[in-house]
C-alpha positions in Angstrom: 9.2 -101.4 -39.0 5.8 -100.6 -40.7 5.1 -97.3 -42.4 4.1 -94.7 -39.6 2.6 -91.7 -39.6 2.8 -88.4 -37.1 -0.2 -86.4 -35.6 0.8 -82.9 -34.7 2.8 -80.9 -37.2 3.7 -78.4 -34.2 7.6 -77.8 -32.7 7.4 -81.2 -30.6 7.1 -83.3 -34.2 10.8 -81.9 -35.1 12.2 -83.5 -32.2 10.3 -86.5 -32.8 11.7 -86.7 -36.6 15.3 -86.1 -35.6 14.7 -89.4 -33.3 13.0 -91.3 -35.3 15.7 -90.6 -38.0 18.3 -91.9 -35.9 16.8 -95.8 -36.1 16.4 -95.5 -40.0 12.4 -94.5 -39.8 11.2 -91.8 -42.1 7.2 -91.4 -41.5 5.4 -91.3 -44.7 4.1 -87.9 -43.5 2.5 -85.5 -40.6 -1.4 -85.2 -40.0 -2.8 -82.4 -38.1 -6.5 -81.1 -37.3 -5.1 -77.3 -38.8 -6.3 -77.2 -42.3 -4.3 -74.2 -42.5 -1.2 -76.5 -42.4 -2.7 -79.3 -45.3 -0.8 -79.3 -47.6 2.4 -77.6 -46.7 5.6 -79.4 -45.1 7.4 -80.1 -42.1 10.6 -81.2 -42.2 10.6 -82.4 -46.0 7.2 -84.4 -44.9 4.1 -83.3 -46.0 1.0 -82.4 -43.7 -2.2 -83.6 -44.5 -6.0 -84.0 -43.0 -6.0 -86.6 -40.4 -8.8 -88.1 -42.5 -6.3 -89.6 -44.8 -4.7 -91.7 -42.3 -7.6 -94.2 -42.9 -6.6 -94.8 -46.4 -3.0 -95.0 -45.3 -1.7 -98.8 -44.4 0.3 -97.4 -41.8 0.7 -97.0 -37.4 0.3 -93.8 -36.1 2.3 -92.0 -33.4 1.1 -88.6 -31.8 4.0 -86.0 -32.3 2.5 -83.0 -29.7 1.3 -82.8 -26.5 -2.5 -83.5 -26.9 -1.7 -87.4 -26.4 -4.8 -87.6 -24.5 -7.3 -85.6 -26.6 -5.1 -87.1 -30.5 -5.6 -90.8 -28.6 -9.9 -89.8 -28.2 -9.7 -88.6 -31.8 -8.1 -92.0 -33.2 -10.6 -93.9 -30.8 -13.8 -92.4 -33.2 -12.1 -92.9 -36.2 -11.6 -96.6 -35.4 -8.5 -96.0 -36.1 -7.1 -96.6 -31.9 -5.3 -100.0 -32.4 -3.1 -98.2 -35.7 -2.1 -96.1 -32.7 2.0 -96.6 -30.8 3.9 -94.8 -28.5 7.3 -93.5 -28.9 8.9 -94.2 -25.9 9.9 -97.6 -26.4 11.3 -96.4 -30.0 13.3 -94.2 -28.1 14.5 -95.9 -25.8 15.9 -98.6 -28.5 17.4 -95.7 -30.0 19.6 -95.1 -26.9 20.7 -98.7 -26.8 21.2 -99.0 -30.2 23.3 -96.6 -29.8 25.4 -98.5 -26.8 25.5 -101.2 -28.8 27.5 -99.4 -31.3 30.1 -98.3 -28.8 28.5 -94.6 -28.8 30.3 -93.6 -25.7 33.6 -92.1 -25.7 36.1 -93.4 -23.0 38.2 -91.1 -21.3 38.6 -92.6 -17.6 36.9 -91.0 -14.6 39.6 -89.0 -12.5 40.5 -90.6 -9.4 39.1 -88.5 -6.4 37.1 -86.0 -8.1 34.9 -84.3 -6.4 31.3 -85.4 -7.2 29.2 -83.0 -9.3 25.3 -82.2 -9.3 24.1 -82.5 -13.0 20.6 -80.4 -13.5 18.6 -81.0 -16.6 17.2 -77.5 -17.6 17.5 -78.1 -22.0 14.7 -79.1 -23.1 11.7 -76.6 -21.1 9.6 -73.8 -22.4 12.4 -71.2 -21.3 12.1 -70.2 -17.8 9.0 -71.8 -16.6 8.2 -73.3 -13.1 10.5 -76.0 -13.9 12.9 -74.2 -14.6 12.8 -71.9 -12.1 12.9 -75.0 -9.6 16.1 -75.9 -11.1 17.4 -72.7 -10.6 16.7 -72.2 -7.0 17.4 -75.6 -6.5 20.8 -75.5 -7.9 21.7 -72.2 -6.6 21.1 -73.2 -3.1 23.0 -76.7 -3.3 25.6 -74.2 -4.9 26.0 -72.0 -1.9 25.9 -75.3 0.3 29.5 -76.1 -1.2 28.3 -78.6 -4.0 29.5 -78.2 -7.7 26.3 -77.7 -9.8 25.7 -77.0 -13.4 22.3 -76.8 -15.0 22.2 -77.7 -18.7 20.5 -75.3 -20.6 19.8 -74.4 -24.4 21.4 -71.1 -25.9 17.9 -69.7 -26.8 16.9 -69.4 -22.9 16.5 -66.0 -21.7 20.0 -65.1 -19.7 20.8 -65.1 -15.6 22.7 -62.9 -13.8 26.6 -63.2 -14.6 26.9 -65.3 -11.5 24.0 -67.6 -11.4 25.6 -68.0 -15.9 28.6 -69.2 -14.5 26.4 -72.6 -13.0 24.7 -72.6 -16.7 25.9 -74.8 -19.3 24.7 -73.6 -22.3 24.1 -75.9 -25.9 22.5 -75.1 -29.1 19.3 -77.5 -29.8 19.7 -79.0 -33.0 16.2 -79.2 -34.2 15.9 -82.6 -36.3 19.6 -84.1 -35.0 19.0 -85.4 -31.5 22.8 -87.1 -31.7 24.2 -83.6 -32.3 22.9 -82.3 -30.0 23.6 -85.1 -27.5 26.7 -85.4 -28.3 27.7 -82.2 -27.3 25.9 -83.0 -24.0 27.6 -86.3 -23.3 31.2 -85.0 -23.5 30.6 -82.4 -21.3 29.2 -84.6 -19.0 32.0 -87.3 -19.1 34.2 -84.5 -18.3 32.6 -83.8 -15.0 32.2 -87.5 -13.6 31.6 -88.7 -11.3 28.3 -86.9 -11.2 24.3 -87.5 -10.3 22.0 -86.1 -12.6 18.8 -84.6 -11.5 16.5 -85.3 -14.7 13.5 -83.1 -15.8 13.1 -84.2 -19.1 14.1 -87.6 -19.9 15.5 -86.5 -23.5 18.7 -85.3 -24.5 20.1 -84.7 -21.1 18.9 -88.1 -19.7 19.8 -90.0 -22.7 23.8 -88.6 -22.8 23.5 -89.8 -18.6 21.9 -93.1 -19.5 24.4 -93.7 -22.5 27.6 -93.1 -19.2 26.2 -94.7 -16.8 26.2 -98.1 -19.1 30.0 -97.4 -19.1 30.5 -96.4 -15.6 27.9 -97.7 -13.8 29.1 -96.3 -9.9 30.2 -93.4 -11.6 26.8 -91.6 -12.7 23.6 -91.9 -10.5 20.1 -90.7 -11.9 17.7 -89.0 -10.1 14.1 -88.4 -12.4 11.6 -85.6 -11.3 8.6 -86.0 -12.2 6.6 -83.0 -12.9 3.2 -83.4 -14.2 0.4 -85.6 -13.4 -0.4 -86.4 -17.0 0.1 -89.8 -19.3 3.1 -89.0 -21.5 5.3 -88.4 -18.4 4.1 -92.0 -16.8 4.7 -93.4 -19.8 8.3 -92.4 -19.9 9.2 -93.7 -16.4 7.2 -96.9 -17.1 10.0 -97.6 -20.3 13.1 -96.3 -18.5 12.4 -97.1 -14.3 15.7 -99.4 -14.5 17.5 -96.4 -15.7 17.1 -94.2 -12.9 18.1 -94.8 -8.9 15.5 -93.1 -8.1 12.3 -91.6 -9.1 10.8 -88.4 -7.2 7.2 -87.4 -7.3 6.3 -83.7 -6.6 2.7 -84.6 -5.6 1.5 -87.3 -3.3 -1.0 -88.3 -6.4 1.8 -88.7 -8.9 3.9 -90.6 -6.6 1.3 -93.2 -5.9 0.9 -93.2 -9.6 4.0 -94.2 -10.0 3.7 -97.2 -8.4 0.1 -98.3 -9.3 0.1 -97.1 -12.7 3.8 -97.7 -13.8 4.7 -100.6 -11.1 7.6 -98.9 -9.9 8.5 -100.7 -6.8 8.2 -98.6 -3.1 12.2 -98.0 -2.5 13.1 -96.6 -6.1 10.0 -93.9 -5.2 10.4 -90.5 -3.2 8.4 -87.1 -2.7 8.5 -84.2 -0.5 6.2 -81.0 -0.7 7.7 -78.3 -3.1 8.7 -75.0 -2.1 8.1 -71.8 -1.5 11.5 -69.7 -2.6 10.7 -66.7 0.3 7.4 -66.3 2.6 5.6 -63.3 3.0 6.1 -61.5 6.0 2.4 -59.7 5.4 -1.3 -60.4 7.0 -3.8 -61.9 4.4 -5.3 -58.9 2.8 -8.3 -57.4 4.3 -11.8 -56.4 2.8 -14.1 -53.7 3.2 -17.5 -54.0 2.9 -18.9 -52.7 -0.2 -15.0 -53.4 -1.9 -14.8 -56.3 -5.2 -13.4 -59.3 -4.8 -9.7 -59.4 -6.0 -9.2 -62.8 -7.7 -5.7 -63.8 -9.2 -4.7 -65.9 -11.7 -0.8 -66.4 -12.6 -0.1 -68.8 -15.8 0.5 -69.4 -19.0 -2.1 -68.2 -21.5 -2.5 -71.3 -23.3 -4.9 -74.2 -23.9 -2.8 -77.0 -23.2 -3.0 -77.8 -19.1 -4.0 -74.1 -18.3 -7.2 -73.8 -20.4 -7.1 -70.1 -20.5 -9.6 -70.3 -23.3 -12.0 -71.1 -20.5 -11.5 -68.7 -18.9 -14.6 -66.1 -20.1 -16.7 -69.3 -18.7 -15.3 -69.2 -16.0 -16.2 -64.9 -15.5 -19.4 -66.0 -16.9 -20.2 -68.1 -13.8 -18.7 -65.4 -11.1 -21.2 -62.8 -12.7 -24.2 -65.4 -12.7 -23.8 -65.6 -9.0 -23.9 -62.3 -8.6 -20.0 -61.8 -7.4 -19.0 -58.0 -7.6 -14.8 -59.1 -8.5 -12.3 -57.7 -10.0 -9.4 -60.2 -11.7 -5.8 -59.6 -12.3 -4.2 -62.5 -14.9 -0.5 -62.3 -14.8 1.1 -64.2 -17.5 1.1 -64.2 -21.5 1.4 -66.9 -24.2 -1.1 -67.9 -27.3 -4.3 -66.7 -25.6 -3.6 -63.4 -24.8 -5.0 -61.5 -27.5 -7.9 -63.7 -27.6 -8.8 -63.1 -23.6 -7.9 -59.5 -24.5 -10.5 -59.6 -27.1 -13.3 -61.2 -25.5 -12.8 -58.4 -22.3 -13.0 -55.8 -24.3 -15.8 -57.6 -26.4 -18.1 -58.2 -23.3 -17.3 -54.8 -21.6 -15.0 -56.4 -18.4 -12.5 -53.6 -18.8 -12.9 -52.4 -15.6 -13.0 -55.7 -14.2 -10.4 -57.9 -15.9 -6.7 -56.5 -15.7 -4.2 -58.5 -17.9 -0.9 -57.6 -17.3 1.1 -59.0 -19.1 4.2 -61.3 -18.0 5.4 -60.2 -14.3 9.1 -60.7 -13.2 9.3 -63.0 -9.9 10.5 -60.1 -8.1 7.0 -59.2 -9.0 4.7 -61.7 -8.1 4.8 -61.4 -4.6 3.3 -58.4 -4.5 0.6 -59.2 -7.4 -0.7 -61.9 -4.9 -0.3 -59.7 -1.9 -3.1 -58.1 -3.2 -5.4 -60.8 -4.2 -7.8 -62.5 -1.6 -8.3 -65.5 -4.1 -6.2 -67.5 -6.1 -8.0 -69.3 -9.3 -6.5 -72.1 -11.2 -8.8 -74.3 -13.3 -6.2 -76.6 -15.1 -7.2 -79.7 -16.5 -3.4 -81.5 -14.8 -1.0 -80.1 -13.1 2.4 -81.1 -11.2 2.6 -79.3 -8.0 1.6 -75.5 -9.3 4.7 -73.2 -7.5 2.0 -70.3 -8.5 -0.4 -72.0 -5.9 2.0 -72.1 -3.1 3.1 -68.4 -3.4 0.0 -67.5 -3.5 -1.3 -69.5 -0.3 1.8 -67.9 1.7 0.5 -64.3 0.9 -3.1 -65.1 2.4 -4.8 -65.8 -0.8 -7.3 -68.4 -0.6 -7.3 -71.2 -3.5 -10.1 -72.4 -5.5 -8.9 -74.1 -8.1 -9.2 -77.6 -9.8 -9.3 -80.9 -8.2 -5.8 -81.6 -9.8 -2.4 -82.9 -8.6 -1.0 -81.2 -5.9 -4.0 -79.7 -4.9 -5.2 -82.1 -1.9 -2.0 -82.4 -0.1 -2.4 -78.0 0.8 -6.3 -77.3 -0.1 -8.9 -78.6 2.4 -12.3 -78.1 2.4 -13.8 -75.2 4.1 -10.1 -75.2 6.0 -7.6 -73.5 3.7 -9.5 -73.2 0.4 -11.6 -75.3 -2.2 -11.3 -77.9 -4.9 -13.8 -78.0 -8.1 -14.2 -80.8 -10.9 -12.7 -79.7 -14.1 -14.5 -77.6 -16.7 -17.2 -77.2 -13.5 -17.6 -73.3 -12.8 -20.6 -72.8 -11.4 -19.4 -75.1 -8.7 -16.5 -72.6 -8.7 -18.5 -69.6 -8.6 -20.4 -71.5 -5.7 -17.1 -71.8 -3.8 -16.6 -67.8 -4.0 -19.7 -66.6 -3.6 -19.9 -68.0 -0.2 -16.1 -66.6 0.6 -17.6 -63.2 -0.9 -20.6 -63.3 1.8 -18.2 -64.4 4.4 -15.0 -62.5 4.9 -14.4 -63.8 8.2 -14.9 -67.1 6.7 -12.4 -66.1 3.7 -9.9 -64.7 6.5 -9.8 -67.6 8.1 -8.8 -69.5 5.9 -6.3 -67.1 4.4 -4.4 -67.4 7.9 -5.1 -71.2 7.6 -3.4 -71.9 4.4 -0.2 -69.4 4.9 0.2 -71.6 8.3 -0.2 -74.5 5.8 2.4 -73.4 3.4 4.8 -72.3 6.1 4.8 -75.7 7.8 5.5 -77.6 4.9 7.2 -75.6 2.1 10.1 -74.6 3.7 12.9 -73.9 1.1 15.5 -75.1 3.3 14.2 -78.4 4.1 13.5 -79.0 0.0 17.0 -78.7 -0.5 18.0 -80.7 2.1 16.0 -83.2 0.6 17.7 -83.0 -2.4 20.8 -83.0 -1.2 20.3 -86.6 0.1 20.5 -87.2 -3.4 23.8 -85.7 -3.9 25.6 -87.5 -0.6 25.2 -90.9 -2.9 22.5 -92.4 -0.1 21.1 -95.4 -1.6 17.7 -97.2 -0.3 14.7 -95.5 1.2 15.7 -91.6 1.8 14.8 -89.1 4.7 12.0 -87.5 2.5 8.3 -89.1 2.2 8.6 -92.2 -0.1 5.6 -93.9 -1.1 2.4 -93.1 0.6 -0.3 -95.0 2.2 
């Protein structure tokens, strides 16, 4: 192929590297917008000013996670139509590999009792997703199925009984077929099996690679998680490679069809959980006490856009909203949020506490009367739905997973993104109206109750793992 270069020197462009290296493509180097990186190396490749991309005769493929904004950037520079994606270069990869006879052959066991695969390798450690594997498998587990969840051997350890389910590898950072390797002859040991995949990377591709060789052997089941363009992007290259595709929002799943032309019966969705239900009213408030606000997620720019989030206190004290905030979570924006409190006097308003257990956070938003989010996407936020079943009320973004649970003036509110006074708007009148606010507190924890039962999630995905084929018991497609 033509010369290529990456944009984003960051942790994701090692994985990309190791991929790329696998077709014979070595870029010709790595731009990123740091000018504390120009100039240095990743890899063996140097980094450089994006500027010099121009006098490069070269395509360009975005190595990190700011598709979106990277894709904006190359748009000004005139520089848009240099610009493909990696998916499909991936994805020939994979066969490539197929073609050479990549999978080994041992036969699948006659009788063998069918085993549910969960993709857990390649997270952020033990985020939401990764916590919906785990209660996910652990459940199906108890329910008399044999479950393993892949993971990597840098994730933070379970219990001994919940590391007897995990299936730990080392990530090879730069050798995606070491790595996958490892994965696939695990995996051919344990057919016949269906795979519930998260990432669509190494996990996926060591399923894909089987499935080519026993085809009734392995199904594929592909979660999809987040409501942003990389992820539709993915199930728009490899649709033919799954049996069936689940949505954990009502707006990705309708993506899925409109945007990525998946057809109706391949699609599925139910509402996600909530893992236990507070037995607790909505917490009261006396007149003359602060507003308790809550925020649980990870400090960083990317989706969260904790960065905003002194805007965001900026608006609350412009509409004249005596508060008090709690932010439980940490990550690259910490010290920065830390600073700017401490900068602007809020220490005895903004409470940072650091990274709560999950034993923990039920009794963090026991305490709150409002949930905050202001992502720019989400999936379906867990966070939200915990916090709903304790009587918080949401105001948060008018992202994924938001409309199916927060309605207007019934169970909470919805704002534009990057629009805080309309946020502040939404509080103030919840701050001037506790009967208001209560309602709506006992409103959404009905809300949650009805529809996030953890039993009936696993039941749902357990259809999965009796081999059903066709349309399922779950919502597919929606009007």
């Amino acid at each position: 192929m033509e010369k290529l270069m990456l944009f984003g020197a960051g942790r994701e462009a090692e994985k990309y590297i190791g991929y790329l290296r696998t077709i014979g493509v070595e870029p010709v180097g790595i731009a990123d917008n740091d000018p504390a990186k120009w100039g240095s190396s990743l890899c063996g490749y140097p980094v450089v000013s994006p500027d010099t991309i121009k006098d490069r005769d070269c395509k360009v493929m975005i190595s990190c996670n700011y598709k979106q904004e990277l894709s904006a950037q190359l748009e000004k520079m005139g520089l848009l139509s240099r610009l493909i994606s990696f998916e499909p270069l991936f994805r020939q990869t994979i066969e490539q590999s197929i073609r050479n006879g990549y999978a080994a052959s041992s036969p699948v066991v006659p009788g063998h009792t069918p085993c549910i695969l969960i993709d857990a390798f390649d997270g952020i450690g033990w985020g939401g997703m990764e916590m919906w594997s785990y209660h996910t498998g652990m459940e199906l587990s108890k329910r008399g199925y044999p479950v393993f969840i892949y993971g990597s051997d840098w994730q933070e350890r379970r219990d001994a009984a919940t590391e007897t389910h995990i299936l730990r590898f080392p990530l090879e950072r730069g050798d995606f077929w070491r790595t996958t390797e490892r994965i696939l002859k695990d995996m051919e040991r344990r057919l016949p099996f269906t795979l519930l995949n998260n990432w669509t990377v190494h996990v996926f591709a060591a399923a894909y690679i089987l499935k080519q060789k026993y085809p009734e052997a392995v199904k594929i089941v592909s979660f999809v998680h987040n409501d942003c363009a990389a992820l539709y992007e993915k199930q728009s290259v490899w649709q033919d490679a799954s049996d069936w595709i689940a949505g954990v929002s009502r707006r990705i799943t309708k993506k899925l069809h409109t945007v990525c032309n998946i057809p109706e019966h391949k699609l599925c969705y139910k509402e996600n959980f909530v893992r236990q239900f507070c037995e607790k009213r909505p917490a009261g408030r006396k007149p003359g006490d602060p507003l308790r606000i809550g925020w649980g997620a990870r400090l960083e720019v990317l989706q969260k856009r904790a960065d905003r989030l002194p805007e965001f206190l900026t608006a609350l004290e412009e509409a004249g909203i005596d508060y008090q905030m709690e932010v439980a979570g940490d990550g690259p924006c910490f010290e920065m949020l830390r600073d700017a409190v401490n900068t602007c006097g809020r220490q005895d308003r903004v409470f940072l506490r650091g990274c709560l257990k999950p034993e923990e956070m039920q009794e963090f938003w026991n305490r709150q009367h409002i949930y905050m989010n202001i992502s720019e996407y989400e999936g379906s936020s867990l966070a939200m739905l915990e916090a709903m079943s304790c009587g918080a009320v949401p105001v948060v973004t008018d992202v994924s997973g938001t409309d199916e649970f927060v309605q207007p003036s019934e169970t909470g509110f919805r704002f534009a993104v990057g629009d805080y006074p309309a946020a502040a708007a939404h509080i103030r009148m919840l701050y001037d109206d506790e009967q208001l606010r209560m309602r709506m507190a006992e409103n959404g924890q009905k809300t949650v109750r009805e529809k996030c039962r953890f039993e009936d999630y696993v039941s749902y995905i357990e259809q999965f793992a009796k081999w059903q084929r066709g349309r399922l018991d779950g919502d597919c497609l929606l009007e």
